[in-house]
C-alpha positions in Angstrom: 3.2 -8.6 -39.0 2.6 -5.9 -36.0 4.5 -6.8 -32.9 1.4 -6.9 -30.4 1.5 -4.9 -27.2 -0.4 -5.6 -24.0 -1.2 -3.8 -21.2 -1.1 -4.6 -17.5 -3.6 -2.4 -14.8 -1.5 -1.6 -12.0 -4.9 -0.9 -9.9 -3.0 -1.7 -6.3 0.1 0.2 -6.9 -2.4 3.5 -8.7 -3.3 3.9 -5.3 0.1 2.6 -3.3 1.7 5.2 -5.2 -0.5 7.9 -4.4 -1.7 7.5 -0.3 -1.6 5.1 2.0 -4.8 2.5 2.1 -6.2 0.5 -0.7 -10.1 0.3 -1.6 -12.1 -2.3 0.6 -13.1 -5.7 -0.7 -16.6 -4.7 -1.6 -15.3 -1.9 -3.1 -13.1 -4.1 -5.5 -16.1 -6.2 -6.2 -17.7 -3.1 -7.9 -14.8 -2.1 -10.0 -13.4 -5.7 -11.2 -16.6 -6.0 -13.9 -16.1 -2.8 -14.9 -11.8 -3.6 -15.4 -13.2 -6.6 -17.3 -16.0 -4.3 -19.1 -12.8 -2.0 -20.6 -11.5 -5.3 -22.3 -8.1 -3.5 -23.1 -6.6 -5.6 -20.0 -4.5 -8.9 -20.3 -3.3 -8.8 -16.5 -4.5 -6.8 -13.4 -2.1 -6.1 -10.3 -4.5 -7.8 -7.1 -2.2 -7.4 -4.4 0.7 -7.8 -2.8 3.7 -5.2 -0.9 2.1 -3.1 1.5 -2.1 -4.3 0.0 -2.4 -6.9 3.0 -0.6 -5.0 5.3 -2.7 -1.9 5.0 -5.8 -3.9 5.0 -5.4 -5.0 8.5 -4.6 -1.6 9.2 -7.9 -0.1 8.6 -9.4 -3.4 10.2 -10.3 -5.3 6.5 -9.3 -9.2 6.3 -7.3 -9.3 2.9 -7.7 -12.6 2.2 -11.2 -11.5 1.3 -10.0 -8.8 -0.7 -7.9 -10.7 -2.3 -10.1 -13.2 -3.3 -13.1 -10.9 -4.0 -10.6 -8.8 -6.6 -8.9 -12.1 -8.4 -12.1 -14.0 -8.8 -13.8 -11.7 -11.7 -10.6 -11.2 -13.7 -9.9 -14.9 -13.7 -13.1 -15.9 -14.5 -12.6 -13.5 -17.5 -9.3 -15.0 -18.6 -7.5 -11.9 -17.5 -4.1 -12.8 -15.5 -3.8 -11.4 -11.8 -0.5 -10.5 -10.7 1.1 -9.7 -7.2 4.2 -7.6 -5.8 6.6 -9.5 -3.7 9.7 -8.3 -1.8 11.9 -11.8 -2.2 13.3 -11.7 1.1 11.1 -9.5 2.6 8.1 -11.3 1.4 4.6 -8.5 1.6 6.6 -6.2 4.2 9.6 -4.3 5.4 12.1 -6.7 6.7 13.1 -10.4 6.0 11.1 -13.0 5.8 11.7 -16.8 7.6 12.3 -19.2 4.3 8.5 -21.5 5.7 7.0 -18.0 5.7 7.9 -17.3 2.0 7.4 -20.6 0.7 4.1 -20.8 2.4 3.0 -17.3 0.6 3.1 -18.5 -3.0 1.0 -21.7 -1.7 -1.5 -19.4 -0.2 -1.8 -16.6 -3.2 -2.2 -19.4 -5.8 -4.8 -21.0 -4.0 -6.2 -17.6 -3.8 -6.6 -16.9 -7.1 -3.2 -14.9 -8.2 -1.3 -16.2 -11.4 2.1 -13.9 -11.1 4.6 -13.1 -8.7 6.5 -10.4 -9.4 9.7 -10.9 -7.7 12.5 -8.1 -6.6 15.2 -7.2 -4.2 16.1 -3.8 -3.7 19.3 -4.7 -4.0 19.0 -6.8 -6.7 20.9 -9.5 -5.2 20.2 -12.7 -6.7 20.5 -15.0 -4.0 17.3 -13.2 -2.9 15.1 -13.9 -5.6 16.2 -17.2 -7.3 14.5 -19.0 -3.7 11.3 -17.2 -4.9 11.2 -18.6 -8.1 11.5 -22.1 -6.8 8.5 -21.6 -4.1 6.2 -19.6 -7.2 7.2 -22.8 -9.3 5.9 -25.3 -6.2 2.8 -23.6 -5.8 2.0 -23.3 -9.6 2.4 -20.0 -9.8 4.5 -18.0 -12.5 7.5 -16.5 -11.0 8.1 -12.7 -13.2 11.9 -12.3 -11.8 12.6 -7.9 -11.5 15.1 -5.7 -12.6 15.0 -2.6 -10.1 16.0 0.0 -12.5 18.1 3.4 -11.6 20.5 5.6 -13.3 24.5 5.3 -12.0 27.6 4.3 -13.1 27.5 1.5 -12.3 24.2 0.3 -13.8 24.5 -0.2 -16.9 23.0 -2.1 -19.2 25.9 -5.0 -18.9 25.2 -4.9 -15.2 21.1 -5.9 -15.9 21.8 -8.1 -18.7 24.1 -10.1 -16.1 21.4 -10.2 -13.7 18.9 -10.9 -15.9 20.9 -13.8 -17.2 21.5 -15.2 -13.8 17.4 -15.2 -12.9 16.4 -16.6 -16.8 19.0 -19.7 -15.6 17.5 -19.9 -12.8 13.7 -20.6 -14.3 12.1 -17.7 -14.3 10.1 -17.6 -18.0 9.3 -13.8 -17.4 11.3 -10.5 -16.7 10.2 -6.8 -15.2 11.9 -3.7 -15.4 10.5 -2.4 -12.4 11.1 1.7 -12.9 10.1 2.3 -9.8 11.1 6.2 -9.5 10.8 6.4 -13.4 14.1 7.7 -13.6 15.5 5.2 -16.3 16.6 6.7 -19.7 14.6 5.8 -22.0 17.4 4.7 -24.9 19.4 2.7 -22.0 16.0 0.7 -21.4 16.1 -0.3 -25.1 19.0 -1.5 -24.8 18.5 -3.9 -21.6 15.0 -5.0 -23.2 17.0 -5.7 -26.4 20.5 -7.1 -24.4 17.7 -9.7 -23.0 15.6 -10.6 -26.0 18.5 -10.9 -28.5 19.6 -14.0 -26.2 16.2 -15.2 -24.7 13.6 -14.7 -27.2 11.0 -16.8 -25.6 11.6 -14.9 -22.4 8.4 -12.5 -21.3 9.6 -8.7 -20.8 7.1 -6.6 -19.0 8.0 -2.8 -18.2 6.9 -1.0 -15.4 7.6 2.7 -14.9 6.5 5.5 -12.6 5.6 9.1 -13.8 7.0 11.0 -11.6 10.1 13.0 -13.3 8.8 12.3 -16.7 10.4 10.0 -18.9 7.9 7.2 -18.6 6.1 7.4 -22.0 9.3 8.1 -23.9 10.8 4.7 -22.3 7.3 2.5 -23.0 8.1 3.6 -26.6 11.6 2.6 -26.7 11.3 -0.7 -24.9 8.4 -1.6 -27.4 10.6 -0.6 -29.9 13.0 -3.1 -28.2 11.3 -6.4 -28.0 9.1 -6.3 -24.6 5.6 -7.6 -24.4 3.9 -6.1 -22.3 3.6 -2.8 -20.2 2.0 -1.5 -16.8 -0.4 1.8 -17.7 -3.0 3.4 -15.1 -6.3 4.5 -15.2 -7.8 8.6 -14.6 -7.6 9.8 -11.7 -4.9 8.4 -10.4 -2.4 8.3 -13.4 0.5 10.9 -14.4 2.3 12.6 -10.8 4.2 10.0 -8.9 2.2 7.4 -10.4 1.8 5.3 -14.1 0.9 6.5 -17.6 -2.8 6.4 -18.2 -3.9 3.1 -20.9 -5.4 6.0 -22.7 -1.9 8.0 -23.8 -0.2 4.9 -24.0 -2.2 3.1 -26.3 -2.6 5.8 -29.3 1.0 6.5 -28.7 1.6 3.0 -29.8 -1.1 2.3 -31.9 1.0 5.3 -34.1 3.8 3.5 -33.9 2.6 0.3 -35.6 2.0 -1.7 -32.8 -1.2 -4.3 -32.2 -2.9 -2.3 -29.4 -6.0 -3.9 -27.7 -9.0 -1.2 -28.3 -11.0 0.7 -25.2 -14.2 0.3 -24.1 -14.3 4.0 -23.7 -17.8 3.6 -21.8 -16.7 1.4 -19.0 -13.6 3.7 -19.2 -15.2 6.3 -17.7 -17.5 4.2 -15.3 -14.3 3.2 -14.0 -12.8 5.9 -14.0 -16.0 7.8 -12.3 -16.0 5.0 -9.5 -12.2 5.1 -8.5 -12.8 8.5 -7.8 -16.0 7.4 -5.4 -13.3 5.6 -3.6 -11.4 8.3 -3.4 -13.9 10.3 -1.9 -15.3 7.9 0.2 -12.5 8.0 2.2 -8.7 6.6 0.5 -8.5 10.3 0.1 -8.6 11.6 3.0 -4.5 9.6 3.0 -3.5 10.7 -0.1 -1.0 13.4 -0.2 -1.6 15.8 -3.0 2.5 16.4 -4.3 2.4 13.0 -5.0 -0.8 13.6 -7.9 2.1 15.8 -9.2 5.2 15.5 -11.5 8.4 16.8 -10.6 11.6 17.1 -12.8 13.5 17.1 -9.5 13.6 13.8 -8.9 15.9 13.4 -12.0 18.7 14.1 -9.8 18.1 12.7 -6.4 16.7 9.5 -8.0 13.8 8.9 -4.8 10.8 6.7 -6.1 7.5 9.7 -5.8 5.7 7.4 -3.4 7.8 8.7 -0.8 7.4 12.6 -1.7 4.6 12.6 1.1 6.2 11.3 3.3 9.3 12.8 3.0 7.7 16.9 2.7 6.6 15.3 6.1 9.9 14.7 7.2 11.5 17.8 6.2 8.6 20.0 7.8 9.5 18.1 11.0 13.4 19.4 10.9 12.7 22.4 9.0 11.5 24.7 12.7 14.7 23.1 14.3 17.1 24.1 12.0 15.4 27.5 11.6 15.7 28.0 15.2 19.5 27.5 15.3 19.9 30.2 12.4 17.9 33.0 13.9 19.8 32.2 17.3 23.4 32.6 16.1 21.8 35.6 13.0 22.4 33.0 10.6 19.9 33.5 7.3 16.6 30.7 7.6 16.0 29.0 5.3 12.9 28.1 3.3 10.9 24.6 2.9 12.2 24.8 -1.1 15.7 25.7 0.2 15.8 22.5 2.7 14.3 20.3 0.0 17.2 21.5 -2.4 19.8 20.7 -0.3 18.1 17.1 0.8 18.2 16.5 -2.9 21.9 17.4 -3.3 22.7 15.5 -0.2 20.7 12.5 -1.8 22.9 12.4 -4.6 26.4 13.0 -2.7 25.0 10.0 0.2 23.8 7.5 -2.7 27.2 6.7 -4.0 29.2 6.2 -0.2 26.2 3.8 0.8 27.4 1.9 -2.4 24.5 2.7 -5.1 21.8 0.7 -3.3 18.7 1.2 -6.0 16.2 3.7 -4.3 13.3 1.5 -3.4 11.6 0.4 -0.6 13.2 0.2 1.8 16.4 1.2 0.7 15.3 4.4 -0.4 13.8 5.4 3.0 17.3 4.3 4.3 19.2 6.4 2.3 16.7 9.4 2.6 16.9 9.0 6.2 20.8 9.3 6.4 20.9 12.4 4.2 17.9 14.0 6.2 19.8 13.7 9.4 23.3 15.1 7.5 21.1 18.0 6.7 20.0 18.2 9.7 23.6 18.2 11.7 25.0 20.2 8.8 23.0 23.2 9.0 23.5 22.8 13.2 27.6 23.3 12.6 28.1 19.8 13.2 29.3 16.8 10.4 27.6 14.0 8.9 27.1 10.0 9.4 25.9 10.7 12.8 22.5 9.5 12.5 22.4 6.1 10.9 19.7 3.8 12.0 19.8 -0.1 12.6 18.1 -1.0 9.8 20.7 1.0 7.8 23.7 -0.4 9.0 21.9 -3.8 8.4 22.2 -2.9 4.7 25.7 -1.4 5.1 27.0 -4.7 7.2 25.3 -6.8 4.2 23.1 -8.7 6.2 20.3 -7.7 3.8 22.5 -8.6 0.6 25.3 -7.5 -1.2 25.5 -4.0 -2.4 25.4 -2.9 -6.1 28.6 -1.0 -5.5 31.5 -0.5 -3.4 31.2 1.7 0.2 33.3 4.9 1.0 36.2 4.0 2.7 34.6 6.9 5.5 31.6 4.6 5.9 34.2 1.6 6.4 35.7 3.4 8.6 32.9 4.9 10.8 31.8 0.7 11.3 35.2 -0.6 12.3 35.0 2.3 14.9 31.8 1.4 16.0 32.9 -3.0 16.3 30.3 -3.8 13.3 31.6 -6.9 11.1 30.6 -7.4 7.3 29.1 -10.4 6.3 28.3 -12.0 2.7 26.5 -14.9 3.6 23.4 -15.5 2.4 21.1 -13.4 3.9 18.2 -16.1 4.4 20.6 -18.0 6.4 20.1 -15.3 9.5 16.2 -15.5 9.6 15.6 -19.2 10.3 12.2 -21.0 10.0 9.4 -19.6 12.5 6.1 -21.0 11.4 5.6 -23.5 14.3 5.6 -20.8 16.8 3.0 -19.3 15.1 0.9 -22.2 14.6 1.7 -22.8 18.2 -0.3 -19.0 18.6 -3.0 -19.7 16.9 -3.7 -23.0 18.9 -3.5 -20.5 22.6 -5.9 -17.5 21.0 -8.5 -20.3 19.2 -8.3 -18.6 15.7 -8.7 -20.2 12.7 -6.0 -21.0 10.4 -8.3 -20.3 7.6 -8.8 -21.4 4.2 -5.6 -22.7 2.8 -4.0 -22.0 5.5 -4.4 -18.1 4.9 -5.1 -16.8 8.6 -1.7 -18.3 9.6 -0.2 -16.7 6.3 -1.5 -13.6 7.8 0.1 -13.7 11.2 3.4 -14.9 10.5 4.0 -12.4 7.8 2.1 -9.0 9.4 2.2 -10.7 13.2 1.8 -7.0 14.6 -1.6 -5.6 12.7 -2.8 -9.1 12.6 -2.9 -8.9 16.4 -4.3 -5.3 16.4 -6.8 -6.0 13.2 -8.2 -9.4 15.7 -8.8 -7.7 18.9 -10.3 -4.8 16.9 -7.9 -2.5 17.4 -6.7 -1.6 14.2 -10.3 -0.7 13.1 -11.0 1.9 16.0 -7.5 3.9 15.3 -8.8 4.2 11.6 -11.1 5.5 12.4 -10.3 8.1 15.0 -7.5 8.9 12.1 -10.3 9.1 9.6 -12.5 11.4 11.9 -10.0 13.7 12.5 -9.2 14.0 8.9 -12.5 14.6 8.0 -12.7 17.2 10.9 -10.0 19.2 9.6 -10.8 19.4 6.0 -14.4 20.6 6.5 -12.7 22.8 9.5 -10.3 24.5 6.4 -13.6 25.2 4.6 -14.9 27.2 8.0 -17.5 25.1 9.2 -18.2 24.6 13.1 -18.1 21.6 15.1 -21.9 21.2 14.7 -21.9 22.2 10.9 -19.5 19.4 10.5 -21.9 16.7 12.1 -24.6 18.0 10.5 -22.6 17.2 7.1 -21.5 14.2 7.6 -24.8 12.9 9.5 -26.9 14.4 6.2 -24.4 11.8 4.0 -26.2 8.8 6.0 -29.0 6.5 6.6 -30.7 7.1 10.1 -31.8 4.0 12.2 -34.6 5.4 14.5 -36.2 4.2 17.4 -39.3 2.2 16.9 -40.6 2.8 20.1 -40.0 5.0 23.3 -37.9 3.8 26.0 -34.1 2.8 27.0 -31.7 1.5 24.3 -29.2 -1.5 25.1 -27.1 -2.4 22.3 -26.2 -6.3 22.1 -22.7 -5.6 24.3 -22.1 -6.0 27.8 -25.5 -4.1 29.0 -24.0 -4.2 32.8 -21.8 -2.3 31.5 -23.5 1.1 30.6 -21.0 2.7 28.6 -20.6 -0.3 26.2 -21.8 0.0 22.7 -20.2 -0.9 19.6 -17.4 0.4 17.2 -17.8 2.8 14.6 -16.8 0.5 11.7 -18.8 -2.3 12.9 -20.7 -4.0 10.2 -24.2 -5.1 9.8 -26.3 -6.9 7.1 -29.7 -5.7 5.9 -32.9 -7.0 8.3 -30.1 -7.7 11.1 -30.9 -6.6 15.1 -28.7 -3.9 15.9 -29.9 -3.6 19.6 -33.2 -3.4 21.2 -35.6 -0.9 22.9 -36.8 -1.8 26.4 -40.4 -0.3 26.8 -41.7 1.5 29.3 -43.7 -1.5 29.4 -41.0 -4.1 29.8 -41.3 -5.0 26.5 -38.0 -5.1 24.3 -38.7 -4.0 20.6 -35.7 -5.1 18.4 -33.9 -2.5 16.0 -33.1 -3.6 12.7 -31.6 -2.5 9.8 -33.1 -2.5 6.6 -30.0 -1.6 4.5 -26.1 -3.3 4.9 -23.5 -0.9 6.1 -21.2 0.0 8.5 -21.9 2.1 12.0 -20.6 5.6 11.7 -22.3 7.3 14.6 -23.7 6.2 17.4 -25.8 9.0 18.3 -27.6 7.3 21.8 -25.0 5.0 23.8 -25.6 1.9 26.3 -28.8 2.7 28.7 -29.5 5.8 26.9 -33.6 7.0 26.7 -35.0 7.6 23.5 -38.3 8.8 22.0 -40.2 6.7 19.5 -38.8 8.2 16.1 -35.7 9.2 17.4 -32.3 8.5 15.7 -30.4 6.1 17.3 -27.3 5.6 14.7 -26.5 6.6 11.7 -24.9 3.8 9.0 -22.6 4.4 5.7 -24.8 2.2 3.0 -22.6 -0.3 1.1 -24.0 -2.3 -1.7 -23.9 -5.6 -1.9 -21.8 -6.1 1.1 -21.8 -9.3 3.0 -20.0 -8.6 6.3 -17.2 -11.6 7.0 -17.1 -13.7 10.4 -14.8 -11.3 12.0 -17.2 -8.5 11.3 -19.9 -9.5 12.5 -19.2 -9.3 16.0 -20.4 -6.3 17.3 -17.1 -4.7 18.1 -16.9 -2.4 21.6 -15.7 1.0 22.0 -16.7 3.2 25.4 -18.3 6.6 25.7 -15.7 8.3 26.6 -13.6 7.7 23.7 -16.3 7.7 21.2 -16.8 10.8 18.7 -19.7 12.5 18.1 -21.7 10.7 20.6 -25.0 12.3 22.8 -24.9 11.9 25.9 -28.1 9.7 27.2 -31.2 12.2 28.0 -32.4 12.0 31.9 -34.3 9.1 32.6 -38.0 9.6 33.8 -38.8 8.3 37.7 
């Protein structure tokens, strides 16, 4: 009998791994039927790592989006699934132990099935509390393998782990692959190390693209016993990101597994509308070295979601260190040169930091140390003298224990400096905080939401959660979207007005239906009130009124839903009868949430592309 294969869509990290924001809830409304449509899936990826976070970013509630995305796909019996950083929860640093526990309580009632659990360190002690919350909720706690290449992992060193997390309770495990750099025959051997003693036990791979050896190690751990493996979709598969279903499937199918077919019609529909999103405007963040493959990372081991931002980095040092060399007649050096030697110093770093496996946000720690050696290097001047606190944090072990042993110069260099080690458990220095944020909540009026969500929200993203309520985060988008735009139609050599002309041609106009003075529904004493571009509104809504010469006020509807992205005549401004007054971006079946539908306020003077109000007749 065929050992059957499934495959997992990875939809949240295709787009994690390739830019920085993830497609709006209405947005995931339109491609979940079409993910169902394909009928090749058994799980879908929903959320979770930096999804919410990102959301409030651009000003989108994700508890919608995550709802909006699960819904579908469970109603189709397809499995959702989730990301989760064990002690760090959905961000970047720890997590109170209420916080965590009150996560899987939230996501389940949400709609999510899996959690897929990981430390960058792969220290247990932060993941076996995770499997007892996921288990509390209902949930099915996936316990993860972060996979990389040294010495000292080896495939007795995941077994162990493995072995510790199964014991634990956790009925599923991932080899997350996360810079793709495992070899493909020492995968095998972990999947089989694992099945040969727990047989019953799940084994789900997941491995990045980026230095090419992903499709040879979905074969072998197939080969190998696992279940079930994480594939992408065109166009965001291959570079830094996942296989596409496509590849993967005939390559198994030819190797005698049970393959689920492809729908190859709602294939491309899906495929056609992921790029829409792309163009709409998740592109405009997306970096385009990281849509590309790169046998360089062999070496260094960095996970290609950070490529971006680390050609950023190095761009940022590069004029520096250039500047020293031409003033003591020193030979400058290229971009290629600088990201050669990064590399290198990557790989001689990694080892004295004590092998911590290169993922977030580990990896950005030890990027950032050999960056800064570079840096000094090149300068004439030595290295560790650049280490952040988030770094010694992980040196000191107050984030976990390290996979291996520290150089006795990094020992050293903290003694010097009065740092103490620690190996307590790291939960045991973030203590319990969710009463101060209910006690927030009660002093601003907001909801706790359904299920408790809105809290959820705050205590783990307290920062954007503030900005995406007062509005905030929603305005910055879009000033960083604007100037985006800007510059990529400015590459193409189009004017200033050329450019509005583009983007207003892309719109639907709301004109005025009579002569006379507009006053949006803001603060009309104030004259340079008028709302936000982003704000939302829903088809046959008022979006502000005309006052007559007559003293009559004629309302302005709209007669499609979409979101404001021009106001072309401000607060108080005089307008003719047919004149535009706005322009809005059409979305499609979108319902705007509570939040939304408040008109949002942004002033004249910081508004783009906005007229200024024509003369008033006497």
């Amino acid at each position: 009998m065929k050992k059957s294969i499934k495959f997992s869509l990875i939809y949240r990290d295709m787009f994690q791994s390739s830019g920085k924001y993830q497609p709006r809830a209405d947005q995931l409304a339109r491609i979940a039927p079409l993910i169902v449509e394909m009928g090749c899936f058994s799980r879908v990826e929903t959320n979770g790592g930096a999804f919410e976070q990102v959301n409030l970013l651009y000003g989108e509630n994700p508890n919608k989006a995550v709802r909006t995305f699960t819904k579908p796909l469970k109603d189709a019996g397809i499995q959702t699934h989730m990301l989760d950083r064990g002690l760090n929860g959905l961000r970047m640093y720890p997590v109170p132990a209420d916080v965590r526990r009150l996560m899987y309580k939230v996501k389940k009632a949400q709609g999510v099935d899996i959690t897929r659990i990981f430390c960058g360190l792969n220290d247990v002690r932060n993941i076996i509390p995770s499997i007892k919350y996921a288990k509390e909720a209902g949930m099915i706690p996936q316990a993860t393998l972060c996979i990389t290449h040294s010495p000292i992992h080896t495939v007795e060193y995941y077994f162990n782990i493995a072995s510790q997390l199964i014991e634990a309770g956790a009925p599923e495990i991932c080899l997350k692959d996360m810079a793709g750099i495992g070899r493909p025959a020492t995968l095998g051997k972990i999947v089989k190390a694992i099945k040969d003693k727990y047989p019953d036990v799940i084994i789900e791979y997941h491995g990045h693209t980026g230095p090419g050896f992903s499709v040879a190690s979905m074969l072998e751990v197939c080969r190998n016993g696992a279940d079930i493996v994480d594939v992408a979709i065109e166009p965001l598969a291959w570079g830094k990101i996942h296989p596409d279903v496509i590849t993967i499937q005939a390559m198994l199918k030819d190797a005698g597994f049970d393959v689920p077919e492809i729908n190859m019609n709602a294939y491309m529909k899906a495929r056609a509308l992921t790029q829409e999103f792309i163009d709409d405007f998740l592109g405009y963040f997306m970096d385009d070295n990281n849509l590309k493959m790169s046998s360089l990372l062999v070496g260094c081991g960095l996970p290609g979601g950070m490529m971006g931002s680390m050609m950023a980095d190095l761009k940022g040092v590069h004029a520096g260190i250039n500047m020293h060399h031409r003033n003591n007649g020193t030979p400058e050096l290229s971009i290629d040169d600088l990201l050669v030697k990064l590399f290198q110093e990557v790989e001689y770093v990694w080892p004295k930091l004590g092998y911590p496996p290169l993922v977030t946000p580990f990896s950005q720690y030890v990027k950032n140390v050999a960056l800064m050696n570079v840096y000094n290097m090149e300068r004439g001047e030595g290295r560790w003298q650049a280490i952040d606190p988030n770094t010694w944090d992980m040196i000191l072990g107050k984030a976990g224990r390290l996979p291996g042993p520290l150089a006795p110069e990094i020992i050293e260099l903290a003694k010097e400096k009065g740092y103490e080690f620690t190996d307590v458990d790291p939960q045991t220095n973030f203590p319990d905080k969710l009463d101060e944020y209910r006690d927030e909540m009660k002093r601003e009026g907001w909801d706790f939401g359904q299920d408790d969500e809105e809290l959820f929200e705050l205590a783990m993203h307290d920062r954007q959660y503030r900005d995406y309520k007062s509005g905030v985060a929603k305005e910055r988008f879009y000033n960083d979207l604007n100037k985006l735009k800007d510059a990529k139609m400015a590459e193409q050599g189009l004017s200033p007005e050329d450019i509005k002309a583009v983007k207003r041609a892309k719109y639907v106009a709301v004109t005025a239906p009579a002569s006379g003075q507009v006053f949006w529904d803001v603060d009309m004493d104030d004259r340079s009130a008028m709302p936000m571009e982003g704000t939302s509104f829903r088809a046959g809504s008022k979006m502000c009124f005309v006052m007559t010469p007559m003293s009559y006020p004629e309302d302005v509807r709209t007669f499609i839903s979409g979101r404001i992205r021009e106001v072309v005549v401000p607060q108080g401004g005089t307008v003719r009868k047919g004149d535009v007054i706005a322009y809005l971006d059409e979305v499609e079946d979108f319902v705007p949430e509570a939040e939304e539908t408040k008109t949002k306020i942004v002033r004249v003077e910081d508004a783009p592309y906005v007229s200024k109000p024509r003369a008033q007749k006497k």
